[in-house]
mmCIF file as gemmi writes it, N, C-alpha and C atoms, coordinates in Angstrom:
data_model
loop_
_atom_site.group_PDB
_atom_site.id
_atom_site.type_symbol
_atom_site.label_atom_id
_atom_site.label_alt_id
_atom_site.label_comp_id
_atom_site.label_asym_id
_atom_site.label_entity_id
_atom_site.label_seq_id
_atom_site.pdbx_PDB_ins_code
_atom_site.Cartn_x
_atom_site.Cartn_y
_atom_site.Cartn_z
_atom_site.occupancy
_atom_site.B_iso_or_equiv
_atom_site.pdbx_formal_charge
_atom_site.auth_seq_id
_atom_site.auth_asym_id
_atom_site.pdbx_PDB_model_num
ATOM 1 N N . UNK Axp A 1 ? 125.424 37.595 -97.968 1 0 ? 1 A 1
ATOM 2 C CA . UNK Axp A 1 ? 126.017 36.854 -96.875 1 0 ? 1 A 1
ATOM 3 C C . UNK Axp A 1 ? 124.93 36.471 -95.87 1 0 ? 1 A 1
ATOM 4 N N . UNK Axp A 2 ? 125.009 35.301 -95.718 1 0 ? 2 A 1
ATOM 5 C CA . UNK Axp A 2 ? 123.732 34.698 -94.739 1 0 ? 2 A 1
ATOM 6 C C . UNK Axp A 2 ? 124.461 34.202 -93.159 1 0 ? 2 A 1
ATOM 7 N N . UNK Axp A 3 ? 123.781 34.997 -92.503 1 0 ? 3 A 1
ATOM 8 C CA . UNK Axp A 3 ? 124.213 34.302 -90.835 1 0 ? 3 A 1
ATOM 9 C C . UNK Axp A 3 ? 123.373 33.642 -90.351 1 0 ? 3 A 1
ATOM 10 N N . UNK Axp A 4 ? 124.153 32.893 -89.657 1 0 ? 4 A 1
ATOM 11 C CA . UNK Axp A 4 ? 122.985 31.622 -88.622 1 0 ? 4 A 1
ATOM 12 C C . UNK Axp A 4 ? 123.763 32.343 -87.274 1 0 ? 4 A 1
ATOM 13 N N . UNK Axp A 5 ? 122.92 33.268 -87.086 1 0 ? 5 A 1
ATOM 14 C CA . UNK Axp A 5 ? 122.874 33.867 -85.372 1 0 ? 5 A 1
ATOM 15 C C . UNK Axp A 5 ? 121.943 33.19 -84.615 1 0 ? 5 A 1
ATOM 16 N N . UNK Axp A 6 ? 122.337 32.871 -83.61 1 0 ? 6 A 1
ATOM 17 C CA . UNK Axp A 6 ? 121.441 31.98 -82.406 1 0 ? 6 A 1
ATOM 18 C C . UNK Axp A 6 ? 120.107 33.154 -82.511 1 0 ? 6 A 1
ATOM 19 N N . UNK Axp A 7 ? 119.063 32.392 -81.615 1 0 ? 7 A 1
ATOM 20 C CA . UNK Axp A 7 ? 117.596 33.233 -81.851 1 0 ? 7 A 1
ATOM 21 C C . UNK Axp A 7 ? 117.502 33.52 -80.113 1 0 ? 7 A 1
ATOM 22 N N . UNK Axp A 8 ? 117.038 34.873 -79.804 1 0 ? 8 A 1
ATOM 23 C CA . UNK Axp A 8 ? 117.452 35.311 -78.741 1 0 ? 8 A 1
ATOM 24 C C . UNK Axp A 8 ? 115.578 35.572 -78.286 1 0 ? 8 A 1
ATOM 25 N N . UNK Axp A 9 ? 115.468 34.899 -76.845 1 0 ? 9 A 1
ATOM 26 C CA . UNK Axp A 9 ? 114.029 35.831 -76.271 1 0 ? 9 A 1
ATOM 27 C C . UNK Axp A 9 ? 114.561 36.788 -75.703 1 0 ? 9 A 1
ATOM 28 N N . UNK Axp A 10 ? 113.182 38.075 -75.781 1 0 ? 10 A 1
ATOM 29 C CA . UNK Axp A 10 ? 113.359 39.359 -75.508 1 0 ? 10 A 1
ATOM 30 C C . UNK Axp A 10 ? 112.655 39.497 -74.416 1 0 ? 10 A 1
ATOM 31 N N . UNK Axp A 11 ? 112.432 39.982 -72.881 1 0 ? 11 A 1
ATOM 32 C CA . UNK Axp A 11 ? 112.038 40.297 -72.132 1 0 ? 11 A 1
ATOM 33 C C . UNK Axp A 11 ? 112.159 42.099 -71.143 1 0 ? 11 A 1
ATOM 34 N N . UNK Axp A 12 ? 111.409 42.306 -71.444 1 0 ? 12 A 1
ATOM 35 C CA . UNK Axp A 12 ? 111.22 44.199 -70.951 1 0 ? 12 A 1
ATOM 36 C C . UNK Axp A 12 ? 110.355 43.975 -69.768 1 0 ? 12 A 1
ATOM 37 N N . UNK Axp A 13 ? 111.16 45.377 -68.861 1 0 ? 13 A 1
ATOM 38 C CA . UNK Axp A 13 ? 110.441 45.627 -67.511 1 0 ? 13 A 1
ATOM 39 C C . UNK Axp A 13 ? 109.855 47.226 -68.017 1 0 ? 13 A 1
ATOM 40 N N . UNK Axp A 14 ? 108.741 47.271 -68.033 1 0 ? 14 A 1
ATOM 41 C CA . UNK Axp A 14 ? 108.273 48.358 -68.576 1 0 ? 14 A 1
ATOM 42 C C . UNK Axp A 14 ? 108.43 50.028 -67.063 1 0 ? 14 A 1
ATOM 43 N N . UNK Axp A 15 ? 108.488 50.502 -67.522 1 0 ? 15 A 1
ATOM 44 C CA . UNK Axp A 15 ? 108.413 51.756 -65.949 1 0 ? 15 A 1
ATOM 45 C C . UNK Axp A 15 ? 107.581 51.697 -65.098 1 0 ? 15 A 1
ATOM 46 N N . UNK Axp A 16 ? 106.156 50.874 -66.013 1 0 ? 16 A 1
ATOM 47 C CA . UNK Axp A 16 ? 105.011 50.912 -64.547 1 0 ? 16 A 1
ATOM 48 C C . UNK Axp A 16 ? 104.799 49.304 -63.972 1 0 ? 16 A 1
ATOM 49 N N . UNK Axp A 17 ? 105.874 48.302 -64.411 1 0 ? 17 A 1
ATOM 50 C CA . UNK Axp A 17 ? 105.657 47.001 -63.664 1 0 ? 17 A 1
ATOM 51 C C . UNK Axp A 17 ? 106.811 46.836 -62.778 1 0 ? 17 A 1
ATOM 52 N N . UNK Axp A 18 ? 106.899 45.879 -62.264 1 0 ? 18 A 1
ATOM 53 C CA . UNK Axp A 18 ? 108.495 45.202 -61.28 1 0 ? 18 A 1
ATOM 54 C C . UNK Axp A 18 ? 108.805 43.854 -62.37 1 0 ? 18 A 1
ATOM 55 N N . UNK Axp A 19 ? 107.668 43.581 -63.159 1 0 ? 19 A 1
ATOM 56 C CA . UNK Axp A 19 ? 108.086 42.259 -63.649 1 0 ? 19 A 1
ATOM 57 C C . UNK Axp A 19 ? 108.386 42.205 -65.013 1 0 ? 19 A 1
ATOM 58 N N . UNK Axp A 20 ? 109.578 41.488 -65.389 1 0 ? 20 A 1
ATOM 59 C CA . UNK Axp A 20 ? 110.043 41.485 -67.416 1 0 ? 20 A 1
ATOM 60 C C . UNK Axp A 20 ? 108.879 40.445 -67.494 1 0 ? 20 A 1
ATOM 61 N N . UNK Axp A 21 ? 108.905 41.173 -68.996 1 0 ? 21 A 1
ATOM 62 C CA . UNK Axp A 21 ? 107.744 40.31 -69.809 1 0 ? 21 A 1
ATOM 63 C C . UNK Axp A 21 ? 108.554 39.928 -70.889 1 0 ? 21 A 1
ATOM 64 N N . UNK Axp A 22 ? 107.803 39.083 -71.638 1 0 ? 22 A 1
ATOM 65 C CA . UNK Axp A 22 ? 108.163 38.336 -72.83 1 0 ? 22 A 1
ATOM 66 C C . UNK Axp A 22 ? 107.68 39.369 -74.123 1 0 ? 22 A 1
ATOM 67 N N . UNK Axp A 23 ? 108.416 39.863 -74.954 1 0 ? 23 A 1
ATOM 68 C CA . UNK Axp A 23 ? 107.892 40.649 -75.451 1 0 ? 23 A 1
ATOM 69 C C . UNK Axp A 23 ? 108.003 39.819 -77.634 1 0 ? 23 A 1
ATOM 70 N N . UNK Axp A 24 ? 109.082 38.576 -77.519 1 0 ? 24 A 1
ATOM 71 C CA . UNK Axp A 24 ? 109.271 38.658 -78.734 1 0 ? 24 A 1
ATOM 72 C C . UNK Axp A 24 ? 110.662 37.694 -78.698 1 0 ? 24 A 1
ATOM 73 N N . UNK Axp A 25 ? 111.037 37.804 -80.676 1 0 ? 25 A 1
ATOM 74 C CA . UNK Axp A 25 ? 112.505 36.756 -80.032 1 0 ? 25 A 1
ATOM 75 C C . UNK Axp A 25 ? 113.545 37.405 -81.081 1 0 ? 25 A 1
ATOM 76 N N . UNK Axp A 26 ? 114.64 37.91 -81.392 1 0 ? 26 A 1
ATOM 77 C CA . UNK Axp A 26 ? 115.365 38.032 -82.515 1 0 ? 26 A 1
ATOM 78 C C . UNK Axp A 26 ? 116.397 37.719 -82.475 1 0 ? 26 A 1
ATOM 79 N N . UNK Axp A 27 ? 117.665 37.451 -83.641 1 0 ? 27 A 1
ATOM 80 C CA . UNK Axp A 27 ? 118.176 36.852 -84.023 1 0 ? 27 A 1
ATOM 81 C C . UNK Axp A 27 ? 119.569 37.78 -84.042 1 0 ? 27 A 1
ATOM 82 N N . UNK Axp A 28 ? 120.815 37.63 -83.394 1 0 ? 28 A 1
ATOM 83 C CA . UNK Axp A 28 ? 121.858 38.202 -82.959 1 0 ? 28 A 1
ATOM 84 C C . UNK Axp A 28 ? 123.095 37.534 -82.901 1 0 ? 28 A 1
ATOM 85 N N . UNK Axp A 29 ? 124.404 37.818 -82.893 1 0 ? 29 A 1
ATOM 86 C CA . UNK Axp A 29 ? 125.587 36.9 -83.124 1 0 ? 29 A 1
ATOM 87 C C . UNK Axp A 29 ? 125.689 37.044 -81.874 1 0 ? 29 A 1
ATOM 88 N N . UNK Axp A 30 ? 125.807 37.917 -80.794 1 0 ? 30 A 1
ATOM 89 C CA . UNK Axp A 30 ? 125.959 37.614 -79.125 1 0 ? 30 A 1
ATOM 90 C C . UNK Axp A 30 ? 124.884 38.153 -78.395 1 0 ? 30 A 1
ATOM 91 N N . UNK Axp A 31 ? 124.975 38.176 -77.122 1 0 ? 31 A 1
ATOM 92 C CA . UNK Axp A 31 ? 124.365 38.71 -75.683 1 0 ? 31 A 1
ATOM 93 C C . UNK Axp A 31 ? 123.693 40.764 -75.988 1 0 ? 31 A 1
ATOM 94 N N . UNK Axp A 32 ? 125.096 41.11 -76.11 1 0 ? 32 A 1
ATOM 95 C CA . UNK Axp A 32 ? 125.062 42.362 -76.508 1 0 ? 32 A 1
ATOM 96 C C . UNK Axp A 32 ? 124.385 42.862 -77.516 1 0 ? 32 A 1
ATOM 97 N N . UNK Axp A 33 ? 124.583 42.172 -78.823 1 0 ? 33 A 1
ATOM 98 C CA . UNK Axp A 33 ? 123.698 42.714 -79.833 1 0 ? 33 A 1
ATOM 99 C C . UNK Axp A 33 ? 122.414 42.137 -79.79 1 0 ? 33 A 1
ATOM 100 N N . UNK Axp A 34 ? 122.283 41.386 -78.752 1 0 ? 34 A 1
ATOM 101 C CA . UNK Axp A 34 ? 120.95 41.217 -78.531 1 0 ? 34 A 1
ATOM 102 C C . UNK Axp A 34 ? 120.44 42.273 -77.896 1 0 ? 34 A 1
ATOM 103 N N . UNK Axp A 35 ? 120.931 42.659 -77.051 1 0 ? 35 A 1
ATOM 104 C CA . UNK Axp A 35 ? 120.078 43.596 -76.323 1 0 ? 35 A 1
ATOM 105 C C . UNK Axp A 35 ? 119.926 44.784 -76.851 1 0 ? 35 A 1
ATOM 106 N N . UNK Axp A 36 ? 121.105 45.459 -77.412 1 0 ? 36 A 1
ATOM 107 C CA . UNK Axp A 36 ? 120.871 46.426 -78.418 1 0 ? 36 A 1
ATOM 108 C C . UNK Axp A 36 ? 119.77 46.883 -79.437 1 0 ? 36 A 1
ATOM 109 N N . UNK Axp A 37 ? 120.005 45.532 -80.542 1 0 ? 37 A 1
ATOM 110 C CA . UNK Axp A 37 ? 118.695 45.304 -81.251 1 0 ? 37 A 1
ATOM 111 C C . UNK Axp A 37 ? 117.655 44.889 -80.448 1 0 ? 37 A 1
ATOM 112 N N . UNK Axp A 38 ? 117.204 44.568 -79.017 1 0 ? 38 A 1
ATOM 113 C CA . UNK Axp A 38 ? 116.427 44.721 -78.714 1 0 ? 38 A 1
ATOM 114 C C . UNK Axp A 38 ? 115.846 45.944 -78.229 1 0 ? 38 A 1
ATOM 115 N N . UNK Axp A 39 ? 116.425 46.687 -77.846 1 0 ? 39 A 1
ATOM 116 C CA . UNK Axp A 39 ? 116.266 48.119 -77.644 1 0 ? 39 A 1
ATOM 117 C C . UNK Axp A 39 ? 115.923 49.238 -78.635 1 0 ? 39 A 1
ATOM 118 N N . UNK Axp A 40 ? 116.402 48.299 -79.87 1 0 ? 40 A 1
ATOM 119 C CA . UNK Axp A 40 ? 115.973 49.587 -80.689 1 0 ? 40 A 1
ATOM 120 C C . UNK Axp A 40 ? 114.628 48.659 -81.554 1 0 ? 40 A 1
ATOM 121 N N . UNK Axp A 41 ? 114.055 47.325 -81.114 1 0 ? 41 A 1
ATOM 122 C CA . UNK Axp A 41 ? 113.043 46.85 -81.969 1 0 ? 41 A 1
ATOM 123 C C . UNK Axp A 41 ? 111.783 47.253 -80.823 1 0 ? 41 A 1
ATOM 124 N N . UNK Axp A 42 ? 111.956 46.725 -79.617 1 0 ? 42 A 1
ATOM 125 C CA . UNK Axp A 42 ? 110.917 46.537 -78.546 1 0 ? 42 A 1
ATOM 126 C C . UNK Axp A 42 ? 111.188 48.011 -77.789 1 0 ? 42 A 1
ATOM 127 N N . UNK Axp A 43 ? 111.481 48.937 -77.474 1 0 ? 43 A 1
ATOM 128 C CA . UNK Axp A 43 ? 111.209 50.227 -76.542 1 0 ? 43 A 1
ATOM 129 C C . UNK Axp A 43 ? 111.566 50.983 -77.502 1 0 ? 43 A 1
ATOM 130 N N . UNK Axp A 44 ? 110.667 51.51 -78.873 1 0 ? 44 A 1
ATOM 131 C CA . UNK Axp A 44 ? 111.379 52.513 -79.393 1 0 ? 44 A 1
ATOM 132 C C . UNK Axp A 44 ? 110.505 54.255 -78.825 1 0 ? 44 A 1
ATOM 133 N N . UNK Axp A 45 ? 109.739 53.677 -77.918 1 0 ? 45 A 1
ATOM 134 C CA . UNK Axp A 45 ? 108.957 54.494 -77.078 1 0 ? 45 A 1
ATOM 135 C C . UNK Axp A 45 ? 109.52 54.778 -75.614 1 0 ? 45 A 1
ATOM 136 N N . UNK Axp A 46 ? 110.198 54.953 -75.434 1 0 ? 46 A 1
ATOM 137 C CA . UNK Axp A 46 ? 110.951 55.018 -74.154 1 0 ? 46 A 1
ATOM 138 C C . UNK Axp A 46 ? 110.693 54.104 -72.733 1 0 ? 46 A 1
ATOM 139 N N . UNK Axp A 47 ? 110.067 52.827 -73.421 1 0 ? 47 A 1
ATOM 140 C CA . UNK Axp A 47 ? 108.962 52.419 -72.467 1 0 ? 47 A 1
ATOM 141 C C . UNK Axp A 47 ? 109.574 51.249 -71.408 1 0 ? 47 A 1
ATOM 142 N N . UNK Axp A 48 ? 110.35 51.421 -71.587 1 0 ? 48 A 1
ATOM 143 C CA . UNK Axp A 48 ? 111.185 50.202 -70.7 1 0 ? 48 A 1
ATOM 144 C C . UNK Axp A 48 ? 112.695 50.549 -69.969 1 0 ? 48 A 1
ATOM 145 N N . UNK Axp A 49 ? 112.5 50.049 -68.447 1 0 ? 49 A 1
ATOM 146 C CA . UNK Axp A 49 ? 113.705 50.274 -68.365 1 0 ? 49 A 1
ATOM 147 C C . UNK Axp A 49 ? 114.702 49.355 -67.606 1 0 ? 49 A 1
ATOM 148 N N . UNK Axp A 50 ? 114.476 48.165 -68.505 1 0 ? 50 A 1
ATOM 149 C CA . UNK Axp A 50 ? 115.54 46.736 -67.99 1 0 ? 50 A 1
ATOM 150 C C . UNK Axp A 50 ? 115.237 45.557 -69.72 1 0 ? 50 A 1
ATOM 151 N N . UNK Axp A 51 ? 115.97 45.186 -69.805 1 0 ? 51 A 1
ATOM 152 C CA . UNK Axp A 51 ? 115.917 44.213 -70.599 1 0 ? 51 A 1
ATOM 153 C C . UNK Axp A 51 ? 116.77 43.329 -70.628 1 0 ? 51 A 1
ATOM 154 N N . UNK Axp A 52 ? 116.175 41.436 -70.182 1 0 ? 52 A 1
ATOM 155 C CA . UNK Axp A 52 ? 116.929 41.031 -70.126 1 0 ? 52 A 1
ATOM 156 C C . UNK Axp A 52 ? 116.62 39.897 -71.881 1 0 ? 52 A 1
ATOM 157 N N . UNK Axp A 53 ? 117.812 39.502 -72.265 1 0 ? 53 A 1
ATOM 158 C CA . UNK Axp A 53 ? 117.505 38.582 -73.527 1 0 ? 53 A 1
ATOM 159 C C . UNK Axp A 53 ? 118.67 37.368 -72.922 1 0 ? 53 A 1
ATOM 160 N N . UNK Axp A 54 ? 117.41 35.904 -73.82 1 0 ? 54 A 1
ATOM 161 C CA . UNK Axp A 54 ? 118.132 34.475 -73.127 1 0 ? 54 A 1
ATOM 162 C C . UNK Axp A 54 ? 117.986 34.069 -74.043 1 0 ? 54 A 1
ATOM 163 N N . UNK Axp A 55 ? 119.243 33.496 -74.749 1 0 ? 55 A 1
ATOM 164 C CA . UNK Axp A 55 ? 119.467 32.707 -75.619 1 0 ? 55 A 1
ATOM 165 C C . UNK Axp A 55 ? 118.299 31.501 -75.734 1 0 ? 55 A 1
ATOM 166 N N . UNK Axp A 56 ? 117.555 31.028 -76.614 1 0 ? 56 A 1
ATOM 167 C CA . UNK Axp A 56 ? 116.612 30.293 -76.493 1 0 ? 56 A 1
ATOM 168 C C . UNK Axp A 56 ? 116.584 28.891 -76.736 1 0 ? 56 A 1
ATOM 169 N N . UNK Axp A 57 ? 118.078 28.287 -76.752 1 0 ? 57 A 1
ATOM 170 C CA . UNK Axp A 57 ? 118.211 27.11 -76.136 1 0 ? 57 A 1
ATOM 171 C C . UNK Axp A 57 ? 118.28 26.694 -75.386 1 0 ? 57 A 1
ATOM 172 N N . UNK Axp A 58 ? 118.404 27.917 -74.264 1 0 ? 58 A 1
ATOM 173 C CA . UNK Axp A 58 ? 118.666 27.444 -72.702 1 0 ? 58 A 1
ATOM 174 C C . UNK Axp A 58 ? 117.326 27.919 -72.144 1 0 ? 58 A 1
ATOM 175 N N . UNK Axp A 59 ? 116.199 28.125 -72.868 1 0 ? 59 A 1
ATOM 176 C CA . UNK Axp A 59 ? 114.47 27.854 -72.497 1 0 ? 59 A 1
ATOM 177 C C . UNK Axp A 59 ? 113.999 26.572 -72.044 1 0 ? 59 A 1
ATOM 178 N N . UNK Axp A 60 ? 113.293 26.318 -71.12 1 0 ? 60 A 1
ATOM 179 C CA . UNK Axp A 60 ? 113.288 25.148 -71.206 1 0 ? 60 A 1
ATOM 180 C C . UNK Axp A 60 ? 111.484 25.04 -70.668 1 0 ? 60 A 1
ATOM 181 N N . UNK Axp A 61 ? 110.692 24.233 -71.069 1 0 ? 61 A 1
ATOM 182 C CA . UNK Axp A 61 ? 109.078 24.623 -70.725 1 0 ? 61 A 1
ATOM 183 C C . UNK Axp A 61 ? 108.896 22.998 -70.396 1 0 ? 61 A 1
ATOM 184 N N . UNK Axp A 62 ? 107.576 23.087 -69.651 1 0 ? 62 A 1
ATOM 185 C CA . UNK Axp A 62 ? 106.662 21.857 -69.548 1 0 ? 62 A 1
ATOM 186 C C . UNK Axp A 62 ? 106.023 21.805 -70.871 1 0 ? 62 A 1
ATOM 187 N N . UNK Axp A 63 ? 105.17 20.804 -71.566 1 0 ? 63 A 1
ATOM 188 C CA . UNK Axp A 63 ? 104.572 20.145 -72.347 1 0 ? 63 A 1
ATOM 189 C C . UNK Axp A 63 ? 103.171 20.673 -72.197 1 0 ? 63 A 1
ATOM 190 N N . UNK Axp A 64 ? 102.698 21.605 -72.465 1 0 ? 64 A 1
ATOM 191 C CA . UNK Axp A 64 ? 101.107 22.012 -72.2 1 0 ? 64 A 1
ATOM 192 C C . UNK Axp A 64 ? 100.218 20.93 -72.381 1 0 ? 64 A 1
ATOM 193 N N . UNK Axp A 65 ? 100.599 19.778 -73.464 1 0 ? 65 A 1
ATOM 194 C CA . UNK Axp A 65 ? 99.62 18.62 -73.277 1 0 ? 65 A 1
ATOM 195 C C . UNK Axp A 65 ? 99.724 17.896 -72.626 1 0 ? 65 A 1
ATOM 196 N N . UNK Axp A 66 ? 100.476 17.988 -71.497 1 0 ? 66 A 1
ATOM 197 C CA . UNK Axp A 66 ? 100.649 17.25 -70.165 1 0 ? 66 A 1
ATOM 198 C C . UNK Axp A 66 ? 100.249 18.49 -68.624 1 0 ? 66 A 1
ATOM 199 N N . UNK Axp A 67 ? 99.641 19.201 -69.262 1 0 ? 67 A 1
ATOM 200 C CA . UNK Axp A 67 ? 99.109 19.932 -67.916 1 0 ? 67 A 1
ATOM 201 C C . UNK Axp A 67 ? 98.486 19.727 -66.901 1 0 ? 67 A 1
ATOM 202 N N . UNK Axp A 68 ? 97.729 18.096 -67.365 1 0 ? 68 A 1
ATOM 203 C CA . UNK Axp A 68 ? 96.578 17.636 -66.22 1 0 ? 68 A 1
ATOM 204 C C . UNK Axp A 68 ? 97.769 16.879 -65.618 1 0 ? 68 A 1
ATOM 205 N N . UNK Axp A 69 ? 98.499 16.19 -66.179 1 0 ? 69 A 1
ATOM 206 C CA . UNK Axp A 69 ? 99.117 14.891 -65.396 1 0 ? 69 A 1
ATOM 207 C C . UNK Axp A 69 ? 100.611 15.911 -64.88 1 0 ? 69 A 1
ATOM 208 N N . UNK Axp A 70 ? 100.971 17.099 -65.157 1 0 ? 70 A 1
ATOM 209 C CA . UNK Axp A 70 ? 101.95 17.711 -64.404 1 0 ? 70 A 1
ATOM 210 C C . UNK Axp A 70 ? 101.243 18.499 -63.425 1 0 ? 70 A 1
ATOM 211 N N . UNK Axp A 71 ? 100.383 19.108 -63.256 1 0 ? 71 A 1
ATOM 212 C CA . UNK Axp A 71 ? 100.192 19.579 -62.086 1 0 ? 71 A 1
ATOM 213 C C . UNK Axp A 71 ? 99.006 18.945 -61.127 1 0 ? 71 A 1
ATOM 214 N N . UNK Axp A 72 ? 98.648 18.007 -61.474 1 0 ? 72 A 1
ATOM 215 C CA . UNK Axp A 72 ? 97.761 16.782 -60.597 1 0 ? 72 A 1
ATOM 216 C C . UNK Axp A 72 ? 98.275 16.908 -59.276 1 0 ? 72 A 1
ATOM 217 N N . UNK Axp A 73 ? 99.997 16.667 -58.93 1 0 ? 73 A 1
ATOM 218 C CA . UNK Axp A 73 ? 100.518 16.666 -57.879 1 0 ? 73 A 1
ATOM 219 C C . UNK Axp A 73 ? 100.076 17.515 -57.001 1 0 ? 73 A 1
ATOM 220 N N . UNK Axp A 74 ? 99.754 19.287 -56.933 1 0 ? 74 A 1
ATOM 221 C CA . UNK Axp A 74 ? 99.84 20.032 -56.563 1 0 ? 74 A 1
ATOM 222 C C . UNK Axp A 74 ? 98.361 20.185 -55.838 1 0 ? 74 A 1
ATOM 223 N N . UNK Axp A 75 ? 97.332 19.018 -56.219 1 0 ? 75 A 1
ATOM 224 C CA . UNK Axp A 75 ? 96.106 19.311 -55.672 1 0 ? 75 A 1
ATOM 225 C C . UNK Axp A 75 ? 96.189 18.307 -54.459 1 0 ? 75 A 1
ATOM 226 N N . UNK Axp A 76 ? 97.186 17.728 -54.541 1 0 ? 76 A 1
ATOM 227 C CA . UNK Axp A 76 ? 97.119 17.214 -52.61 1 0 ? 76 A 1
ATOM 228 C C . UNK Axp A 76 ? 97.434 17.656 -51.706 1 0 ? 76 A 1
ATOM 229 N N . UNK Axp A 77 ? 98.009 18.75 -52.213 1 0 ? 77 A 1
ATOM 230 C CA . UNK Axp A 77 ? 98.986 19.807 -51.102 1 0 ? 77 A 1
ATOM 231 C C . UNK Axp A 77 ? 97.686 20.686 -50.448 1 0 ? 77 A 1
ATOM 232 N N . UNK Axp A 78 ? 96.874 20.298 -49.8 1 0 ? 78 A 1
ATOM 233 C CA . UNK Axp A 78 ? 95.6 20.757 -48.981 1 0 ? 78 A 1
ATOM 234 C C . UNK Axp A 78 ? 96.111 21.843 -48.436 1 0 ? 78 A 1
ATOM 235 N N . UNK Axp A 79 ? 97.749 21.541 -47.92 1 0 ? 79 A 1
ATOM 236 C CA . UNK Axp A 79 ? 97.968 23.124 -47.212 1 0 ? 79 A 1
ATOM 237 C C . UNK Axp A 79 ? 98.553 24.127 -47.899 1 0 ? 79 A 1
ATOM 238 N N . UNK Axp A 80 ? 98.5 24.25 -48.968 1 0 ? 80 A 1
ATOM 239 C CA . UNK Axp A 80 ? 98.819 25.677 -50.05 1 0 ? 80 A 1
ATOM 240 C C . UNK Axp A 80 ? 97.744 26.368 -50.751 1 0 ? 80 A 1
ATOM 241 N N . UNK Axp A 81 ? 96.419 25.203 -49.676 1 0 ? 81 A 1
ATOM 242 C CA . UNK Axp A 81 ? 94.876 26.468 -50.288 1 0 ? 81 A 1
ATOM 243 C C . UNK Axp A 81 ? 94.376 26.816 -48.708 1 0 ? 81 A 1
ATOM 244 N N . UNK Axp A 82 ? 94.343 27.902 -49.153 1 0 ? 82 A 1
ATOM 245 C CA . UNK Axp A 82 ? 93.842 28.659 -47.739 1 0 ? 82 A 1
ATOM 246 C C . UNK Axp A 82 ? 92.378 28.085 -47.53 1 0 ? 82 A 1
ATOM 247 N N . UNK Axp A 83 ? 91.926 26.824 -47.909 1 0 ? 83 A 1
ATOM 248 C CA . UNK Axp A 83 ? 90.009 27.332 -47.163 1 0 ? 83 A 1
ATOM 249 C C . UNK Axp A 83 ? 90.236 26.419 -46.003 1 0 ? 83 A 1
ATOM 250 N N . UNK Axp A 84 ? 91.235 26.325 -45.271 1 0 ? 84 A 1
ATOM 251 C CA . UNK Axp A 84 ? 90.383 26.102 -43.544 1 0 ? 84 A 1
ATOM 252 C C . UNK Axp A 84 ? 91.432 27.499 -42.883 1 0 ? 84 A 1
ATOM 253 N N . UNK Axp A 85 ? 91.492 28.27 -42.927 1 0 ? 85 A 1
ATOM 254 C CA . UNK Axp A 85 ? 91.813 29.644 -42.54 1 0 ? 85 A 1
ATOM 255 C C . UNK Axp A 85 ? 90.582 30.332 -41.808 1 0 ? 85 A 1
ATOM 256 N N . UNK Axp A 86 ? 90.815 30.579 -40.875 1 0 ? 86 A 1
ATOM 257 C CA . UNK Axp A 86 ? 89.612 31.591 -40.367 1 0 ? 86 A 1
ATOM 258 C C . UNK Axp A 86 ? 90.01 32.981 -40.418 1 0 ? 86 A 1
ATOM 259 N N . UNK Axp A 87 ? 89.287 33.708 -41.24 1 0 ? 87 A 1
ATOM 260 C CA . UNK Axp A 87 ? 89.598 35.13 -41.317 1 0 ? 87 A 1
ATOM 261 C C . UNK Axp A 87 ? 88.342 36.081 -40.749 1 0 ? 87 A 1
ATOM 262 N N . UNK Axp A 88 ? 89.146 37.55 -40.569 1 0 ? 88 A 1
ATOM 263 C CA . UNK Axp A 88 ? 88.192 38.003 -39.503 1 0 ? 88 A 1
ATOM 264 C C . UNK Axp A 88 ? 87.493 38.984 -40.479 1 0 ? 88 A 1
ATOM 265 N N . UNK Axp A 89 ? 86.063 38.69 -39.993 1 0 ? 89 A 1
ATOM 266 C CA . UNK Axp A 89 ? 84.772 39.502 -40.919 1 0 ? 89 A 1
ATOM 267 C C . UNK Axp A 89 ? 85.448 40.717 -41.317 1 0 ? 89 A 1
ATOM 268 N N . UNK Axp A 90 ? 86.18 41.957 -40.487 1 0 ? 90 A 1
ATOM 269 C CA . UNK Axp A 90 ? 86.982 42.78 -41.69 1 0 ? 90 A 1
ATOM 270 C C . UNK Axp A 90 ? 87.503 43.123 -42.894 1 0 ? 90 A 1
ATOM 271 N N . UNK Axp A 91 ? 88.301 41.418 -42.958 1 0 ? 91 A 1
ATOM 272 C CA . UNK Axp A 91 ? 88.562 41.141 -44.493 1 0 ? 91 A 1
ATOM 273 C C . UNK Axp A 91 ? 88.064 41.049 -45.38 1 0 ? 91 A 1
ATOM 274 N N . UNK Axp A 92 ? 87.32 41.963 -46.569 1 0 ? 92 A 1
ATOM 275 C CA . UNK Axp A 92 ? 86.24 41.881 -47.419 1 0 ? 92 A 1
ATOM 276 C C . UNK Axp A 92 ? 86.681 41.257 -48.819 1 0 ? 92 A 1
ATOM 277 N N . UNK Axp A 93 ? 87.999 41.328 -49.171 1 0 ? 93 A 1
ATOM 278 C CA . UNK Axp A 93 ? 88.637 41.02 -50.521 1 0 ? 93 A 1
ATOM 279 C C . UNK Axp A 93 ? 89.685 39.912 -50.198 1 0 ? 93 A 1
ATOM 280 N N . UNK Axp A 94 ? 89.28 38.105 -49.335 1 0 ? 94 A 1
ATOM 281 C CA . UNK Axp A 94 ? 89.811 37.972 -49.733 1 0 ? 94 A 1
ATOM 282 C C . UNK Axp A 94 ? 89.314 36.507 -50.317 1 0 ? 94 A 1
């Protein structure tokens, strides 16, 4: 018997981050058995403790071969780079 289960991304918050990562993608008839089988493919080390999984039609990305002409915009925005900031000689790292 062959199923066509939607293909699910897997994302884990490991114990020592705040942030889910992308860890992988598998293949599940719902939400739930996604996460399940994700739990028992991706933390079989106790290493995570959040997982969220998104159906991967509702992914949606930019075009990496459009990286120059999508973020071009973002280099006129003069005021989202700090170099006319005056910072005080204290600050060694920034």
């Amino acid at each position: 018997m062959q199923h066509n289960w939607p293909l699910w991304e897997i994302f884990i918050r490991s114990k020592q981050g705040l942030d889910h990562k992308h860890v992988g993608s598998l293949h599940a008839a719902d939400a739930e058995m996604a996460i399940e089988n994700a739990r028992d493919v991706y933390t079989r080390r106790m290493e995570g403790v959040s997982i969220w999984v998104v159906e991967s039609k509702y992914v949606h990305a930019s075009n990496p071969d459009d990286a120059g002409a999508f973020y071009d915009p973002a280099n006129d925005k003069v005021y989202r780079h700090p170099t006319f900031y005056d910072l005080p000689d204290e600050l060694k790292h920034m």
